[in-house]
C-alpha positions in Angstrom: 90.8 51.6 -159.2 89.5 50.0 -155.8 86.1 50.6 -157.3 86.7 48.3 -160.2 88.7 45.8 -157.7 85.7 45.4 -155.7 83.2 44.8 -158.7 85.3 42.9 -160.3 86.0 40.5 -156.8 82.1 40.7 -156.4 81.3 39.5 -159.7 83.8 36.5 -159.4 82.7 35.7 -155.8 79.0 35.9 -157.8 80.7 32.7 -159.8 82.2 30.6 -157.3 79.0 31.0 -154.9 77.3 29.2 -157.8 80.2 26.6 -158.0 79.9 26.2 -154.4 76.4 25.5 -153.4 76.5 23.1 -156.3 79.4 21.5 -155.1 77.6 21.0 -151.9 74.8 19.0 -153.5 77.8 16.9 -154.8 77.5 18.1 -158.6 80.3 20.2 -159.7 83.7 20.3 -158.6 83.5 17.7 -156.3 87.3 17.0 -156.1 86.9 13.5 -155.0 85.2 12.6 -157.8 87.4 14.9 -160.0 90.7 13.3 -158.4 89.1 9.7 -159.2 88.0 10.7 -163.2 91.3 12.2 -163.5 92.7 9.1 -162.6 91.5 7.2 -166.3 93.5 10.5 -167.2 96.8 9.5 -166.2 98.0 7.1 -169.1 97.1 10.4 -171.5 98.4 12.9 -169.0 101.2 14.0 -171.9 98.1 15.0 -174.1 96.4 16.3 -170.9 99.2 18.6 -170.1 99.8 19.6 -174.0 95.8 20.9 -173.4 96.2 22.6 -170.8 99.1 24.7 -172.6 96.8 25.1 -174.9 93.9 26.2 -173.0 96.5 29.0 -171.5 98.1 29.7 -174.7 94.6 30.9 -176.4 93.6 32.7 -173.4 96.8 34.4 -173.3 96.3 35.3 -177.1 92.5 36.2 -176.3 93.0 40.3 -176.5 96.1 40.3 -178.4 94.3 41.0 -181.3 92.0 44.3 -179.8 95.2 45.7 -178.9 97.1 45.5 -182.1 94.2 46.8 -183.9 94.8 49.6 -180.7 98.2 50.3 -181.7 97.4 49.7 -185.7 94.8 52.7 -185.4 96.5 55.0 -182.8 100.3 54.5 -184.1 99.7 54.2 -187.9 96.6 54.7 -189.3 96.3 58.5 -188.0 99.2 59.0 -188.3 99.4 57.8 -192.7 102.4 55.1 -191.4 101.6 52.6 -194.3 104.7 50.6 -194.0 104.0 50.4 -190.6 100.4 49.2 -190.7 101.5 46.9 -193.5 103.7 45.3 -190.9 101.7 44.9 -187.9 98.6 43.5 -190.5 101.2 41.1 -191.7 102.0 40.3 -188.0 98.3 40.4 -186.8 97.1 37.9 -190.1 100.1 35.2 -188.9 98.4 36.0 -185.5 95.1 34.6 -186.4 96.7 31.8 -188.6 98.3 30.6 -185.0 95.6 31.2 -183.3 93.3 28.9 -185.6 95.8 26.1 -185.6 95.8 26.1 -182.1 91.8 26.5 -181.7 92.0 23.1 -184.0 94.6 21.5 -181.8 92.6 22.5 -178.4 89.5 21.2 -180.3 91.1 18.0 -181.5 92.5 16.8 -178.7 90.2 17.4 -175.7 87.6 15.3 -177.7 90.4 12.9 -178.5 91.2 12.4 -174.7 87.7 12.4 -174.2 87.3 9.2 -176.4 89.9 7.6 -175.3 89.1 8.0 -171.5 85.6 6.9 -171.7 86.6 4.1 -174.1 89.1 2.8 -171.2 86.5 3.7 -168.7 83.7 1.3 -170.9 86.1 -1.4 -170.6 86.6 -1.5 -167.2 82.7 -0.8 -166.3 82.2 -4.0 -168.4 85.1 -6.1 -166.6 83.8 -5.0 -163.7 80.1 -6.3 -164.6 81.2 -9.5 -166.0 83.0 -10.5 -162.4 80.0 -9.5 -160.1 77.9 -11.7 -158.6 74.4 -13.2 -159.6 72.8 -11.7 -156.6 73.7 -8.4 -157.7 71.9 -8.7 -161.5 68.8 -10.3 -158.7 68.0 -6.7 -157.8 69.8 -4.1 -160.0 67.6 -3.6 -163.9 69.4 -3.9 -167.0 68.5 -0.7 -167.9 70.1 0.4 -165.2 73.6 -1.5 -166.1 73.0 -0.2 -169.7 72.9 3.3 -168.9 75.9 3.1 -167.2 77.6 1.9 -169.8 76.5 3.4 -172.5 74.7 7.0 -171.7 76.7 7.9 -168.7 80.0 7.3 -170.1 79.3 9.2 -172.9 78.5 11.8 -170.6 82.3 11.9 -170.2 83.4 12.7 -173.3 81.3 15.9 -173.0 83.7 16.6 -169.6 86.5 17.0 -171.7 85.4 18.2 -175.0 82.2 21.0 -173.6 82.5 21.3 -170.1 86.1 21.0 -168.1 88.8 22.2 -170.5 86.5 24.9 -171.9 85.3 26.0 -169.1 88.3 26.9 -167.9 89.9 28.3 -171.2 86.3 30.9 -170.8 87.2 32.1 -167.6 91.0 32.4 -168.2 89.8 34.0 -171.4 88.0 36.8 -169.2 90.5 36.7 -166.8 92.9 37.6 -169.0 90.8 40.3 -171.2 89.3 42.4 -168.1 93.5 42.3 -167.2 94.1 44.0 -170.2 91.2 46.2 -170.5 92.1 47.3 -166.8 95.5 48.3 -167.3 95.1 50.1 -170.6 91.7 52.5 -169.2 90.0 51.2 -165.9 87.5 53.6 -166.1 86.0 52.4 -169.6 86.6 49.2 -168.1 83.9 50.0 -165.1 81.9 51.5 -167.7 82.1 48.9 -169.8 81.5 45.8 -167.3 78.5 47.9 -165.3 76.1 45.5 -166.7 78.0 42.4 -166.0 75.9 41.7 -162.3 73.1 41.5 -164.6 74.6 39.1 -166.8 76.0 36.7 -163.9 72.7 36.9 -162.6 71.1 35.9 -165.9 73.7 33.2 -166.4 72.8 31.7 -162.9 69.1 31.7 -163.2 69.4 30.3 -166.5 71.7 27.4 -165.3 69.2 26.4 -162.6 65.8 26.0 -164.7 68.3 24.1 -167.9 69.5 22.2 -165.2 66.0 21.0 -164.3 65.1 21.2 -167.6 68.2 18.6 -168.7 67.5 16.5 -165.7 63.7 16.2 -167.2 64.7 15.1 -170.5 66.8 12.6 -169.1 63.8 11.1 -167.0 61.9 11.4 -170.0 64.1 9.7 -172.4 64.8 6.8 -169.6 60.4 6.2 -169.4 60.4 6.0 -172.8 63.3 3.3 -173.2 62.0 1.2 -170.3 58.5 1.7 -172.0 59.3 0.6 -175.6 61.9 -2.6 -174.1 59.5 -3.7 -172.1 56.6 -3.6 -174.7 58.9 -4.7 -177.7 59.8 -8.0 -175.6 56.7 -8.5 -173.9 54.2 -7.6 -177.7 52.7 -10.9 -177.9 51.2 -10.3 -174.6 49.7 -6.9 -175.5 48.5 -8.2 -178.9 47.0 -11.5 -177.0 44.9 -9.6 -174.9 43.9 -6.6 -177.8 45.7 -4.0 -175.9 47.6 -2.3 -178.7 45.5 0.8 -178.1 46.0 1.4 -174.3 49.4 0.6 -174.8 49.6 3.4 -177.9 47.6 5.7 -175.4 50.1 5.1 -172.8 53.1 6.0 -175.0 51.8 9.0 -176.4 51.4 10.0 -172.4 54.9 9.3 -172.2 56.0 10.7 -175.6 54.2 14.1 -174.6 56.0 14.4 -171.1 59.4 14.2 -173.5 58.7 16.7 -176.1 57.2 19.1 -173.0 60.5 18.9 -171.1 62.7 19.3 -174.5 60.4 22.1 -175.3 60.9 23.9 -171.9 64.6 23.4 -172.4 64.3 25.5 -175.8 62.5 27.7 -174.5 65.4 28.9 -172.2 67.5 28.9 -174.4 65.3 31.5 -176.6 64.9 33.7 -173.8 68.4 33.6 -172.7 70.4 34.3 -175.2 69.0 37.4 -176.5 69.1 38.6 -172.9 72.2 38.5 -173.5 73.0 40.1 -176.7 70.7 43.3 -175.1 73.2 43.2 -171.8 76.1 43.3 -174.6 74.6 46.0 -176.6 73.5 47.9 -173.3 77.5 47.4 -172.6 78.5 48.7 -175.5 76.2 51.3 -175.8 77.4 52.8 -172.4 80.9 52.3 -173.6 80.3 54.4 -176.7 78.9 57.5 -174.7 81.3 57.7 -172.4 84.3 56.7 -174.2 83.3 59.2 -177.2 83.7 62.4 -174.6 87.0 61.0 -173.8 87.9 60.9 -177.0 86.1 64.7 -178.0 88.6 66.0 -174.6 91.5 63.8 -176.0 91.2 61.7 -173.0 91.5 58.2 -174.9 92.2 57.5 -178.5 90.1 56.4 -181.3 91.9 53.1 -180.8 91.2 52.6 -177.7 87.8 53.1 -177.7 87.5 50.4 -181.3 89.5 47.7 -179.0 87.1 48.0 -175.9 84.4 47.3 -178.6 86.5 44.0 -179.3 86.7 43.3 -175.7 83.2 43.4 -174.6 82.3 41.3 -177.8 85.3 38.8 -177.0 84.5 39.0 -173.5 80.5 38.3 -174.0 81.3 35.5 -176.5 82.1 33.2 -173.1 79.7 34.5 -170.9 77.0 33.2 -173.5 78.0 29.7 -172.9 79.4 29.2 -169.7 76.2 28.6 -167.8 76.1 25.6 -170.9 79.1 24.7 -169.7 78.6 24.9 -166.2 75.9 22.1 -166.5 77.8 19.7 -168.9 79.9 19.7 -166.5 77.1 19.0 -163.4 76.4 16.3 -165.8 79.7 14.4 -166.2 80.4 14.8 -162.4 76.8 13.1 -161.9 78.1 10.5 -164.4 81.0 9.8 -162.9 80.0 9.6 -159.4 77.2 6.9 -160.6 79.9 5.1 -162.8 82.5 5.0 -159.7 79.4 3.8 -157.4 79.4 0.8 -159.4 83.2 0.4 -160.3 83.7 0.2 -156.2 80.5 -2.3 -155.5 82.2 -5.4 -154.1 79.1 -7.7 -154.8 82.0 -10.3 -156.4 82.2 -13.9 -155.4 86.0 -13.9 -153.7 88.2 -15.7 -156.3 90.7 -16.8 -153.3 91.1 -20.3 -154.3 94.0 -21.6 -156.6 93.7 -25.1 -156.4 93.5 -26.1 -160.7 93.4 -29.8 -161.1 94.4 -31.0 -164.7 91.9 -33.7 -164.0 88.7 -34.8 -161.9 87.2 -37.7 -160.9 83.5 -35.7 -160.6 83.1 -37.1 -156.8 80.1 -34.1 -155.8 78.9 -33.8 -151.8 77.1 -31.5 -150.0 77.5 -31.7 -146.1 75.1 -29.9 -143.8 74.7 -26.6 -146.7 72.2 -23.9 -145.1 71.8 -21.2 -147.7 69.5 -18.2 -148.3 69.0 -15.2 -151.3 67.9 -12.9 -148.0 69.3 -13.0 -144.5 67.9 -15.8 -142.3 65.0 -16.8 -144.9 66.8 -20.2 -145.9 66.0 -21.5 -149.3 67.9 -24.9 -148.4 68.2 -26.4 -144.6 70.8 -28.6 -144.0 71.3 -30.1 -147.0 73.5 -33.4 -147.0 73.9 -35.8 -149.9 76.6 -37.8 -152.1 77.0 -38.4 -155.8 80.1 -40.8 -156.6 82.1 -39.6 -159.7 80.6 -41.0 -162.9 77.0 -41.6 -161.1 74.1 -39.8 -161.9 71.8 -37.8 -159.4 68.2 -36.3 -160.0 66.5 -33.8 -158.2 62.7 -34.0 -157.9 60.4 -31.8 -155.9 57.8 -29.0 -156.2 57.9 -25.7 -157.0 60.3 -23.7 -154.8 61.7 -26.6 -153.3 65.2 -25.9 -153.6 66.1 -27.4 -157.0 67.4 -24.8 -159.1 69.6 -23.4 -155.9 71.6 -26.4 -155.8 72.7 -25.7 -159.6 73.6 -22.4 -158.4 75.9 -23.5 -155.7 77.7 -25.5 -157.8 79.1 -23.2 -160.1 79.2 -21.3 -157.3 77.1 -18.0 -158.5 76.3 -18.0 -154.6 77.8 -18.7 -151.3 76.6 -20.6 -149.0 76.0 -19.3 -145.5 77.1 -22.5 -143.7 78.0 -26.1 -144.3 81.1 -27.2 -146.9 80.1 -28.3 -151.0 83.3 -30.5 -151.9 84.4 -32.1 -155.2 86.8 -34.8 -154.9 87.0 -33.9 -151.5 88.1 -30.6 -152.2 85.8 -27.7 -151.0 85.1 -25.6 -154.4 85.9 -22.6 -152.6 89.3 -23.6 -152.8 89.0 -24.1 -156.1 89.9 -21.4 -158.8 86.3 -19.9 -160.2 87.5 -20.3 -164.1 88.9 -23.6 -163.3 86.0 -24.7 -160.9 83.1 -23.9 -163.9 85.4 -25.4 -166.7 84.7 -28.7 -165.4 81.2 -28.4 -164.3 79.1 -28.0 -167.5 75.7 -26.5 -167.1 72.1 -26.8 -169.5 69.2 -24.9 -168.6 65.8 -25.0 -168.8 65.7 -21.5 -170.3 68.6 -21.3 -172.7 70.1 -18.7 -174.0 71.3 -17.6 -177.8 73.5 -14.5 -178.3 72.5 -12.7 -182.3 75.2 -14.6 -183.4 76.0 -17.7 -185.8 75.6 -21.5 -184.8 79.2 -21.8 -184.6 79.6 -18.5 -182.7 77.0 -19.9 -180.0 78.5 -23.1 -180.0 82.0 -22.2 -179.3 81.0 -18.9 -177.2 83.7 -16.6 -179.3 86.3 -19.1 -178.4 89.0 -18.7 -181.6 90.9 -22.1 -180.0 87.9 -24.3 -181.0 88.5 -25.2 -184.9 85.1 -25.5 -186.9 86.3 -29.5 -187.3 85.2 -29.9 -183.8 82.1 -27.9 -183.7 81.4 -30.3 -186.5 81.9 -33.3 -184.5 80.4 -32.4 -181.0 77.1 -31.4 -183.6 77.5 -34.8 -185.4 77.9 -36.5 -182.0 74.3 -34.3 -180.5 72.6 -35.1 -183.8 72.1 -32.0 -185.1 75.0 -31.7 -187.9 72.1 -32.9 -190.4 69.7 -30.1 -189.3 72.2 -27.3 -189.4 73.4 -27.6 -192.9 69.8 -27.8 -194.1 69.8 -24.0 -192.6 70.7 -21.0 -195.0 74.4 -20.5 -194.1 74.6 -23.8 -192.2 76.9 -23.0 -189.1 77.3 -19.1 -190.2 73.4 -18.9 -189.7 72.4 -16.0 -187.5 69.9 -17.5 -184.7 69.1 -13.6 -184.5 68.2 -12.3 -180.6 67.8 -14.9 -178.0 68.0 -17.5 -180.9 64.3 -16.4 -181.9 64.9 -18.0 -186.0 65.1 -21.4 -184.1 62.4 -23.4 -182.0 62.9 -24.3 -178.4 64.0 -27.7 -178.8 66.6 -26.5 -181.5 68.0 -24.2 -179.1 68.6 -26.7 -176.6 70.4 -29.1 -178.8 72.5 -26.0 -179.4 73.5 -25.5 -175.8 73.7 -29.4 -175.5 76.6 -29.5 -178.6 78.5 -26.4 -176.7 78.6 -28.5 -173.5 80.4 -31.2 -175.2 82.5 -29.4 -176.9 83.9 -27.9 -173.8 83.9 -31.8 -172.2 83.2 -31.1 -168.5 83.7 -33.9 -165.8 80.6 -32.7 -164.0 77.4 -32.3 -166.2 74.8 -30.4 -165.0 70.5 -30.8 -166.8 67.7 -28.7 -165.9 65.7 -31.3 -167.9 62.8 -29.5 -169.9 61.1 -31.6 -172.6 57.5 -31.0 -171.5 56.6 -27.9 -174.6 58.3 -29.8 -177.2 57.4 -32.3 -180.0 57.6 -36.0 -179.8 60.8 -35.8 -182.3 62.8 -33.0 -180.9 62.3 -35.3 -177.8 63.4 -38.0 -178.3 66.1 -36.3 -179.7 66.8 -34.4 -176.5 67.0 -37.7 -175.2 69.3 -39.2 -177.4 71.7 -36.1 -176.4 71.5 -36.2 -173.0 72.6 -39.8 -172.7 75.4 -38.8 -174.9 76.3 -36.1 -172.4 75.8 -38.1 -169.3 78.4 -40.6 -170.3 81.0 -40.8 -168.3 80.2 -37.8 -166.1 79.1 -37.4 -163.0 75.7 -35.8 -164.2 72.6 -34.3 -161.5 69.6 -33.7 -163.6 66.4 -31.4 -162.8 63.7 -33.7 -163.0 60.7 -32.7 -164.4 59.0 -35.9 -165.2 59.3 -39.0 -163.1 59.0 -40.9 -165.8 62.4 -39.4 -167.4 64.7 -40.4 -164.0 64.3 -43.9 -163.1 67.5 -45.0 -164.1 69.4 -42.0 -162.4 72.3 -44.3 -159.9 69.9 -41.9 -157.0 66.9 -39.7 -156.6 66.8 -36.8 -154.4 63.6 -35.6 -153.1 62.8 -32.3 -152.0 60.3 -30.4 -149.7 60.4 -26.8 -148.5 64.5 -27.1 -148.6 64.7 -29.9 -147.0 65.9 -33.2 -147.7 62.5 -35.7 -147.8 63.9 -38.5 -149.0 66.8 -40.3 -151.4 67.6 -43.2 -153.0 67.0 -45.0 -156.2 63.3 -45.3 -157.8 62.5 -48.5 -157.2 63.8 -48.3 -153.3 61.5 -45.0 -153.2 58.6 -46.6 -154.4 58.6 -49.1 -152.1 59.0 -46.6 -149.3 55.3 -45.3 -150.4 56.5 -41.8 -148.9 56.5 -38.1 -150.4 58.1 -39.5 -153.5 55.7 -42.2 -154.5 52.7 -39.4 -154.1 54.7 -37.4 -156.8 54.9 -40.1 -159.1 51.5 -41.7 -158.2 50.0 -37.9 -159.2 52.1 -37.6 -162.4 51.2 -41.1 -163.4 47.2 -40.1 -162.5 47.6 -36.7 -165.2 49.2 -39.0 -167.7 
């Protein structure tokens, strides 16, 4: 009996060494992590603990079965008891009728909590992602976001439903059997388990090189998306410049590299798992030799020897997967870690301000603002200047200048490192964010569609805003005319990135959603230069529209666009060169005049 105490402590000390050293390279078991998964648990934690009964309850139930058919053989069958075998089949048939309702139920709901956890989990990865800051999306891929999201939370589900909850219900389940199989003969139970070293040892190795093999596939599967993306959005380059063959060769490279690592990953599979079965057979084989003599010397029964045969094939059934689940479960704890990593980054612009005024006069300044995207390399110096509400301000200067920051600062998708930005004499970090952008309407240069309608683009999802006004802010733009002439009118889908519609139509878009949210402070990076003489004019049209009665500070591209802004600011290097109004700039003959002097020479 201490002889099978210590094989059997050897063999489970084999296990948790495994568990260890991976818990050491922060893969499995890590009970931080665990602790903060469980915590999307909590709201379920009735189901939760209704699984866990059930997880005990089948491993309980396990070898029930082996020793019925023990007692069914030993106590009936030899001795002709037909009533009494007719009973305990009866009994051992509602057995399995339990058992199968319960392997449902354990089935059911550990996906079920699965879905629902990573569901919860998806919604507050996305929350999270829609508060942080610009600066973060600066230097984090989407890819990456997106795998997060998607791929790694679905990772989860696998926790619950593969790798946690059976898991454990496998090593109760052998807990539970090598109990039994002890206490009814411990010496076919040695004889029996002899080769189980070998088949922890197989399980182990075989863990390690899926593990690596997984790991590949994953890398694999992750070149190939950033691959095809990048090529799907980028394939009028390629086809431009006739590379649609060094691109094909290049894919292929990275199509081989995935069906090598998926290939090496079936590979062990093939090789394990018939190990395996021979380690079960070898098992069972030994178990028949010497279990036979005891039955010859009427040292065991015939029953006892046909429910060790049940054991070792109950008790094998696990040990086939566990390694399996061993790395679904290295996977989800990876997953989770990543997914908490980003739930706890704090790259957020602080929403401490809770001034909400129900109305603004649009009065902008900027006193003495010093800002930069990396420490100390300033993208703006000490930048002072004044726009009185209802006045109009553009921004001229080259490349790099500055420009494009100051749009950024006022809807506050950066902080500034020094200096004060104040509207109405309020600084907008007092301000509440959602009530700060509300009033400060922004147009870009590069504008954006979502694969949506017209009148899902124009009123952003917003189920407040009737159809009667997207009518009328389109009618006001000018583009009511055009939409209706489109196949669906407003329920037209602009498809990704509002591809179905040309540049200029996308801007009148964005221009009709600004106005239809009415903000007090307008805000234009002005971008007419790749666009037809009517779409321009057009533009135009709109952008007076917009600019009336708002305090409005435009993007100037083209001098010739600005000189009736109320004042011109003029930038060099993030510095302030020079401001005031066109005329009163021209006469200075300074940085300004060389700009429009150049401009005026190209036209």
């Amino acid at each position: 009996m201490n002889l099978a105490n210590t094989i059997l402590g050897e063999s489970l000390l084999f296990l948790l060494q495994m568990s260890y050293k991976d818990a050491h390279n922060g893969k499995i078991f890590d009970l931080k992590v665990l602790k903060k998964l469980f915590a999307f648990v909590r709201p379920y934690r009735g189901t939760f603990f209704f699984l866990i009964f059930l997880t005990l309850s089948l491993a309980v139930l396990a070898p029930v079965l082996p020793y019925l058919i023990q007692r069914a053989i030993d106590k009936h069958i030899v001795v002709g008891d037909y009533q009494g075998l007719l009973r305990i089949t009866l009994f051992m048939i509602g057995l399995l009728v339990i058992q199968a309702l319960m392997q449902y139920g354990h089935t059911y709901l550990s996906a079920w909590l699965g879905q629902y956890v990573i569901r919860d989990i998806r919604v507050k990865l996305y929350a999270h992602i829609l508060h942080l800051r610009i600066r973060f999306f600066d230097k984090t891929p989407i890819g990456k976001l997106v795998t997060r999201s998607i791929s790694d939370t679905e990772a989860l589900a696998d926790v619950f439903s593969e790798g946690l909850a059976a898991l454990i219900g496998d090593l109760l389940q052998l807990l539970f059997i090598i109990g039994v199989m002890f206490y009814t003969d411990w010496k076919l139970t040695l004889i029996s388990l002899a080769t189980l070293p070998f088949l922890i040892i197989s399980a182990y190795i075989f863990k390690e090189h899926v593990k690596i093999a997984f790991n590949k596939v994953r890398n694999a599967v992750a070149n190939l998306n950033v691959f095809v993306q990048e090529h799907i959005t980028g394939m009028s380059i390629v086809q431009i410049f006739s590379s649609e063959e060094r691109e094909l060769e290049k894919f292929k490279t990275l199509n081989e590299a995935h069906k090598k690592a998926n290939l090496k990953s079936v590979l062990y599979h093939a090789i394990y798992f018939p190990i395996v079965e021979v380690i079960q057979a070898t098992a069972i084989g030994l178990l028949v030799w010497y279990g036979v003599k005891d039955v010859i010397h009427e040292k065991a029964t015939i029953g006892v020897l046909t429910a060790f045969i049940m054991y070792i094939q109950l008790f094998f059934r696990p040990m086939r997967f566990i390694a399996e689940r061993f790395n679904t479960l290295q996977m989800g704890i990876v997953s989770t870690d990543r997914i908490i990593k980003l739930l706890q980054n704090d790259e957020q612009i602080p929403n401490n301000g809770t001034y909400q005024p129900s109305h603004l006069r649009g009065e902008v300044a900027f006193k003495k603002v010093w800002f930069a995207y990396e420490e100390e390399d300033y993208v703006l110096k000490n930048i002072s200047f004044r726009i009185d509400a209802g006045k109009s301000l553009a921004i001229v200067g080259a490349t790099g200048a500055g420009k494009s920051t100051i749009i950024h600062l006022m809807e506050r998708f950066y902080d500034i490192e020094r200096g004060s930005i104040c509207i109405d004499g309020v600084n907008i970090k007092d301000y509440d964010i959602t009530a700060l952008r509300r009033q400060v309407g922004l147009v870009l240069q590069d504008v954006f569609l979502f694969s949506a309608s017209i009148y899902e683009n124009i009123t952003l999802g917003n189920a407040a805003i009737s159809k009667e006004e997207v009518i009328k802010a389109a009618k006001h733009i000018g583009i009511h005319q055009f939409i209706l002439q489109l196949p669906g009118g407003y329920d037209y889908n602009v498809k990704e990135r509002g591809v179905m519609l040309s540049m200029g139509q996308r801007q009148l878009i964005t221009f009709a959603r600004t106005l239809l949210y009415n903000p007090k402070i307008l805000i234009l990076d002005e971008a007419t230069s790749s666009i037809d003489t009517a779409t321009e004019t057009l533009i135009q049209q709109a952008t007076a529209k917009l600019m009336q009665g708002r305090t409005s500070i435009v993007i100037a591209h083209r001098l010739s666009t600005i000189q009736h802004a109320h004042k011109i600011l003029v930038l060099e290097q993030g510095k302030v060169k020079e401001q005031g109004t066109h005329e009163d700039l021209l006469t200075r003959k300074g940085y300004y005049t060389e700009l429009y002097n150049t401009q005026y020479k190209e036209v």
